[in-house]
C-alpha positions as CSV (number, residue, x, y, z in Angstrom):
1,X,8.8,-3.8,-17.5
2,X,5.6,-4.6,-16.3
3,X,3.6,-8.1,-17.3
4,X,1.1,-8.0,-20.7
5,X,-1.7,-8.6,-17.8
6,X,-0.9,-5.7,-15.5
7,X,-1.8,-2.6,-18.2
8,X,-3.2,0.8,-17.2
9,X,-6.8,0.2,-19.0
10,X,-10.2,-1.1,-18.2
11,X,-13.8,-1.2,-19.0
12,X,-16.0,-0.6,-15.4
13,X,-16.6,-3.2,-13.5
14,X,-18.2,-4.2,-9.6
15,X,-15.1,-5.0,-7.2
16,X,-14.2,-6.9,-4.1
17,X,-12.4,-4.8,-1.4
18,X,-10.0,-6.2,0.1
19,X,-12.2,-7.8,2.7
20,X,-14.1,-9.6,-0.2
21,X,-17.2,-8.2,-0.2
22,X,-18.6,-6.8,-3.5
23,X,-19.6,-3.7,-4.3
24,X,-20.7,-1.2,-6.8
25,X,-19.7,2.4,-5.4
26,X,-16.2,2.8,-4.4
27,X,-16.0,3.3,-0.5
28,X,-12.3,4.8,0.4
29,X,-13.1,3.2,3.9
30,X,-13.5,0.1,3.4
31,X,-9.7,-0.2,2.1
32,X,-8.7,1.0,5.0
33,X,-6.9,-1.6,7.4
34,X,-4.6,-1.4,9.8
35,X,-2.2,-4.1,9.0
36,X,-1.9,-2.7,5.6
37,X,-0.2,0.7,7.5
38,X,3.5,1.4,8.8
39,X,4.4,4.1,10.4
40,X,7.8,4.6,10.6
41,X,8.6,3.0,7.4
42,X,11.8,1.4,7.1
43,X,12.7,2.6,3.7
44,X,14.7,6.1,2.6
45,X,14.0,6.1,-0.5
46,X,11.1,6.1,-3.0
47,X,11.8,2.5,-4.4
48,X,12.5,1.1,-1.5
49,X,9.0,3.1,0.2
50,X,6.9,1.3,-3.0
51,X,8.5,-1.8,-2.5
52,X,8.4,-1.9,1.7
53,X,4.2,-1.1,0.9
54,X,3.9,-3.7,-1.7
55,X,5.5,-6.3,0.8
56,X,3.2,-5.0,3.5
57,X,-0.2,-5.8,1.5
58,X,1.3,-9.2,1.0
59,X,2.0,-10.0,4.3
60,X,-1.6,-9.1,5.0
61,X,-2.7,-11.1,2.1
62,X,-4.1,-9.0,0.1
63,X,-1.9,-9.6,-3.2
64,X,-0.8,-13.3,-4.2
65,X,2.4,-11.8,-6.7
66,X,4.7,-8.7,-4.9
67,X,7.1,-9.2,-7.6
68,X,4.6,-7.7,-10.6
69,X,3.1,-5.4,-8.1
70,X,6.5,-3.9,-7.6
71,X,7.1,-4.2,-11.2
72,X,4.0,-2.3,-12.5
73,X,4.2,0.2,-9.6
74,X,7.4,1.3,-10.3
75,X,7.4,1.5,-14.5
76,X,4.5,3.9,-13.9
77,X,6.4,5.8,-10.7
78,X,9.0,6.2,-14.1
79,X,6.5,7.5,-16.5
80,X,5.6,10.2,-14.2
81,X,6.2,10.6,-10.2
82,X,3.3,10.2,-8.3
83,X,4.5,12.6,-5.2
84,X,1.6,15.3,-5.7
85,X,2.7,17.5,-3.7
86,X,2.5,18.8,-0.1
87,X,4.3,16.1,1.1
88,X,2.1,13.5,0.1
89,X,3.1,10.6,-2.6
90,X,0.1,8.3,-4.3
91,X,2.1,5.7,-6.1
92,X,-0.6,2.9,-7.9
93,X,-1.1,0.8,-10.7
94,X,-3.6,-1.3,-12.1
95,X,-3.4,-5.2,-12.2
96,X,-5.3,-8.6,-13.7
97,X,-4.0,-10.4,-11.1
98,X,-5.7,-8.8,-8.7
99,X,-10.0,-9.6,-8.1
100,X,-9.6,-6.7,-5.6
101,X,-8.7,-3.0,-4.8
102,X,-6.2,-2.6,-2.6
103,X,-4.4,0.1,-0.3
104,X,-1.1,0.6,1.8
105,X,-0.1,3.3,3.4
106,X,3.0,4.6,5.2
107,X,4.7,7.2,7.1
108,X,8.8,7.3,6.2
109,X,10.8,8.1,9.6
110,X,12.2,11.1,7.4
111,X,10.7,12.7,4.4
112,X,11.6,10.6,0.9
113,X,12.0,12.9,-2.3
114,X,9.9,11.6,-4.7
115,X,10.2,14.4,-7.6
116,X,7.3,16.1,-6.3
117,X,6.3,19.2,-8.2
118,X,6.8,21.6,-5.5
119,X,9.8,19.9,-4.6
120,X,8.7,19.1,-1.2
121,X,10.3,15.7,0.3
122,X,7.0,13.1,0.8
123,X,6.0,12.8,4.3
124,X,2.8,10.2,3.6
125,X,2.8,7.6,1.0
126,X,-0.5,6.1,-0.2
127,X,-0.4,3.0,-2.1
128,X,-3.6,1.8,-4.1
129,X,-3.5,-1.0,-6.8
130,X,-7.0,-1.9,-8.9
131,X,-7.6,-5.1,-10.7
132,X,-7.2,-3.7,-14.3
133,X,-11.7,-4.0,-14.5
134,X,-11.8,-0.9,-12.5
135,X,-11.2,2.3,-14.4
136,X,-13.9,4.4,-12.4
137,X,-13.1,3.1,-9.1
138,X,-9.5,3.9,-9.4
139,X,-9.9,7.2,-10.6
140,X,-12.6,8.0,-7.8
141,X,-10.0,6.3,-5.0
142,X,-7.2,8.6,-6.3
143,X,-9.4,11.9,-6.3
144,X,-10.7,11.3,-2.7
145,X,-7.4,10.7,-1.0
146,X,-6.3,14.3,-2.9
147,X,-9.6,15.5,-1.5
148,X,-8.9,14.1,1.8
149,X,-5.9,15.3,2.0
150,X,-6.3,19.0,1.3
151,X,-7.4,19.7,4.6
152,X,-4.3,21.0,6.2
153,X,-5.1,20.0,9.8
154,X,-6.0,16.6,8.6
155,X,-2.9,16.2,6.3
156,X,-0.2,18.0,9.3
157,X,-1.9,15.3,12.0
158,X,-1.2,12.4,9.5
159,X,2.1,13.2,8.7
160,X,2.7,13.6,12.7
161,X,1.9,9.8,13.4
162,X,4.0,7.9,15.2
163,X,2.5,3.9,15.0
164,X,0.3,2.1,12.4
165,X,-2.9,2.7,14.8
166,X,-2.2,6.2,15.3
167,X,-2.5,6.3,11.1
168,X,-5.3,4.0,11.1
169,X,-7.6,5.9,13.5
170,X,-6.8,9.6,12.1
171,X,-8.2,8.0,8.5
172,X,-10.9,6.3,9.6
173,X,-12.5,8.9,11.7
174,X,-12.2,11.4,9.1
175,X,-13.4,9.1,6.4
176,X,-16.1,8.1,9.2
177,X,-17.3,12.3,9.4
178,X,-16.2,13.2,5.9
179,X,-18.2,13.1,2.5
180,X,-15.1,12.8,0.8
């Protein structure tokens, strides 16, 4: 069971990405970073695939306390899956531990079954976690990674990556060209 501190409501609020700099309007780009990315992941199965991306955005130092992270992430995962569909999975939480936004994303070496609604295995899994003074921004994150990833050329190149920079560089172009 998640923390007292890590809850899933909030009053808006300015935040940090994860590079520090503060900022009003919620730019999915400048989550984006590479060492926050794995492609292949390890993991085979949806527990393990939140808990391999928490410990990924705390190697790269973006979150001081996995152990909550995981915890929060996973009572919500519980409360409702967070596969979308069409093989893509946004698992997220919100935390007062965190002064920052944050995002991981990886590709499992096999698709991971994460209850989907269409019952299609998850081939991409997009991690975000909010500091819990970010209602807006974590709703806006969530609706343009769905927007994103309607575009089926887009979402069938993403799921074809091989390598964290292949990942990187598909997202950061189209989030480059894209008004999403």
């Amino acid at each position: 069971m998640a923390t007292p501190d890590c809850i899933d409501t909030i009053p808006l609020l300015p935040i940090p990405n994860c590079r520090g700099s503060t900022t009003t309007k919620m730019n999915l780009i400048d989550l984006l970073q590479e060492n926050t990315m794995r492609a292949p992941l390890v993991s085979t199965d949806r527990h393990d695939a939140i808990s391999e991306l928490v410990d990924i955005l705390a190697e790269a130092d973006c979150i001081s306390d996995a152990k909550t992270i995981k915890e929060l992430v996973w009572e919500r995962e519980l409360q409702r899956t967070t596969g979308i569909g069409e093989g893509l999975a946004i698992p997220h939480g919100r935390c007062d531990k965190l002064d920052k936004m944050v995002m991981a994303m990886g590709r499992p070496s096999s698709p991971i079954d994460f209850a989907s609604p269409d019952k299609r295995p998850v081939e991409l899994i997009i991690l975000l976690v909010s500091p819990t003074g970010n209602t807006s921004d974590h709703i806006q994150a969530l609706g343009r990674i769905s927007r994103l990833m309607v575009d089926r050329t887009f979402r069938e190149a993403a799921y074809s990556t091989d390598s964290a920079n292949a990942l990187f560089t598909i997202f950061k172009d189209a989030l480059s060209t894209s008004s999403v």
